[in-house]
N, C-alpha and C positions, 0 to 999 in steps of 0.2 A: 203446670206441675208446681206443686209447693217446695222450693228445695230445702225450706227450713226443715220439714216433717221428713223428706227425704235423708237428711243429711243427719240427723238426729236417728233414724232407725240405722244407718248404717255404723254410727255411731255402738246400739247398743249389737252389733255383729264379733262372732269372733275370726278368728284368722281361715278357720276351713270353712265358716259359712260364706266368709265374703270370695273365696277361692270359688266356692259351690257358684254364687251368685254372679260370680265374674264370666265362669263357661255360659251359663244359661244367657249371659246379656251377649256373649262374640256370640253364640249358636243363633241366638235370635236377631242378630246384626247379619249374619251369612243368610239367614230366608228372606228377611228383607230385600238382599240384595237379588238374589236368587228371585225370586218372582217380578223383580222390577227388571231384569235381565228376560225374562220369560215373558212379561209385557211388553217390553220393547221388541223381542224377534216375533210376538205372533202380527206386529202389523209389514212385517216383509212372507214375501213367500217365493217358493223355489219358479224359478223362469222371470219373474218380475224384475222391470231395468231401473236401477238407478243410479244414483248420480253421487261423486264426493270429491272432494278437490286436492289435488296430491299436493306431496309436499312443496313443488314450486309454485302451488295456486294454480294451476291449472284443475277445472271440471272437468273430472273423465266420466262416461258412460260406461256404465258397467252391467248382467245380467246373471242374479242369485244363482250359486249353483250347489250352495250349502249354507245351512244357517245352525250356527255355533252357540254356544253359551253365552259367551260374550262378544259374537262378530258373528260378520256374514263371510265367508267367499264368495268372493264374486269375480268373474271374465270380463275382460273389455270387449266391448263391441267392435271395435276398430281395430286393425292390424297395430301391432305384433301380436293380438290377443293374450296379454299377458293376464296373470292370476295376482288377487289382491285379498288380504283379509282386511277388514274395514271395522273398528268399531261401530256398535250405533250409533252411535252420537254422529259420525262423522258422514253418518249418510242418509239422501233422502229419496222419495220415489223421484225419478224421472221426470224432467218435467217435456221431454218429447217423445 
């Protein structure tokens, strides 16, 4: 991107276009995120085990039982069968 060419058009903007200009750049900052959010949960799906590591470092198992906007819920495999929301980031499939 040329910022000189950019920074020169904003230059010749007045106070409500650059307000106009500033929604249109968050609105189009939120779909970005929104579809990178939607790419990340279509590669889990509901009943599929995997895996994230709490907060002492311990890997728990876990199996999808809701998949959120920005997280999964997921159950643990293992007794006490507790409930987790998980970012994506923070989780992977299963590797048993």
């Amino acid at each position: 991107m040329n910022t000189v060419k950019v920074q020169t058009f904003l230059n010749g903007l007045s106070r409500p276009d650059l307000v106009t200009l500033n929604k249109m750049v968050v609105s189009q900052i939120h779909k970005v995120d929104r579809d990178a959010g939607a790419m990340q949960a279509m590669q889990y799906h509901i009943g599929q085990r995997v895996e994230f590591k709490s907060r002492i470092g311990q890997w728990i198992t876990a199996t999808v039982y809701k998949i959120n906007q920005k997280t999964l819920s997921v159950k643990t495999v293992d007794p006490p069968y507790n409930s987790w929301r998980v970012a994506f980031c923070y989780v992977r499939p299963s590797q048993s």
